[in-house]
C-alpha positions in Angstrom: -11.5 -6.9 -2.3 -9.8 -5.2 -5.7 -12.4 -2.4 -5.0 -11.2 -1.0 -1.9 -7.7 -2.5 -2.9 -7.6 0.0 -6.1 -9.4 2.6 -3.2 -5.7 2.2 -1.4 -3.8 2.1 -4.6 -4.8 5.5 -5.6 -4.2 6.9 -2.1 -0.5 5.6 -2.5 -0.5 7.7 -5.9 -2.2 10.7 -4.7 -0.3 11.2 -1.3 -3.1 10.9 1.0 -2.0 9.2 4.0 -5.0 10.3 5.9 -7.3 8.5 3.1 -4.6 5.6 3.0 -5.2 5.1 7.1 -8.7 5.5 7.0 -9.1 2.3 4.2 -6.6 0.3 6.5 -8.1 0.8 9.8 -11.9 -0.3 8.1 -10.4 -2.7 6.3 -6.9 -4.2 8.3 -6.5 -6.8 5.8 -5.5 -4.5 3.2 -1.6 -4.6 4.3 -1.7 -8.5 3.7 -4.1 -8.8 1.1 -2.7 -9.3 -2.8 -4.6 -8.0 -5.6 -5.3 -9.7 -9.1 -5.8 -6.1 -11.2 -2.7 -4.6 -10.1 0.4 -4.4 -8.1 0.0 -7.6 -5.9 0.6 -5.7 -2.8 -0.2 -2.8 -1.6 3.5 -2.3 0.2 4.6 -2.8 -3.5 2.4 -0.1 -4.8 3.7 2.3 -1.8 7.7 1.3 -2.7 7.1 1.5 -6.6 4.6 4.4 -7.0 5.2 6.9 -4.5 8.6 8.3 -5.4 8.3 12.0 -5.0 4.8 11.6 -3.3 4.5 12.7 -0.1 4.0 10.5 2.8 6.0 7.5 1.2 7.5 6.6 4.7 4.2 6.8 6.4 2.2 4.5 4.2 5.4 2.2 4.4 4.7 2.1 7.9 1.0 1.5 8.0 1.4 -1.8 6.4 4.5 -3.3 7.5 3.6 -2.6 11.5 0.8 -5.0 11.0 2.4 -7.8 9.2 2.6 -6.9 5.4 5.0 -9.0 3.6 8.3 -7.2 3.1 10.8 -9.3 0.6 8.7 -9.8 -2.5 7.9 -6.1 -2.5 11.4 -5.0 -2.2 12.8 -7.6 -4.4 11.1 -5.7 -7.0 12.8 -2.5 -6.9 15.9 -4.3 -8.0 
């Protein structure tokens, strides 16, 4: 799973929202799914990693609409 995790991850950096929806609609447990390599979710990576990137909102969206976990990534940004 950290493969196509880190895939996501680098979408989130890059601004690719079309790449970032393509890896959650193959793979739908992406927005739920923690990772051990790096952020543990991928709605942390999105609230942590994308300022100034484009498509922040978006890529918000595509993860919390199908159930990610919303407090511990948030918490973080404190």
């Amino acid at each position: 799973m950290d493969a196509k995790f880190q895939a996501a991850v680098a979408a989130v950096r890059e601004g690719d929202l079309e790449r970032f929806k393509a890896l959650l609609t193959a793979d739908p447990s992406l927005a739920t799914t923690r990772s051990s390599t790096s952020h543990p979710t991928l709605l942390q990576c999105v609230v942590l990693d994308s300022n100034d990137r484009p498509h922040t909102v978006e890529m918000a969206e595509a993860l919390i609409n199908p159930g990610a976990e919303l407090n511990e990534p948030f918490v973080a940004t404190c």
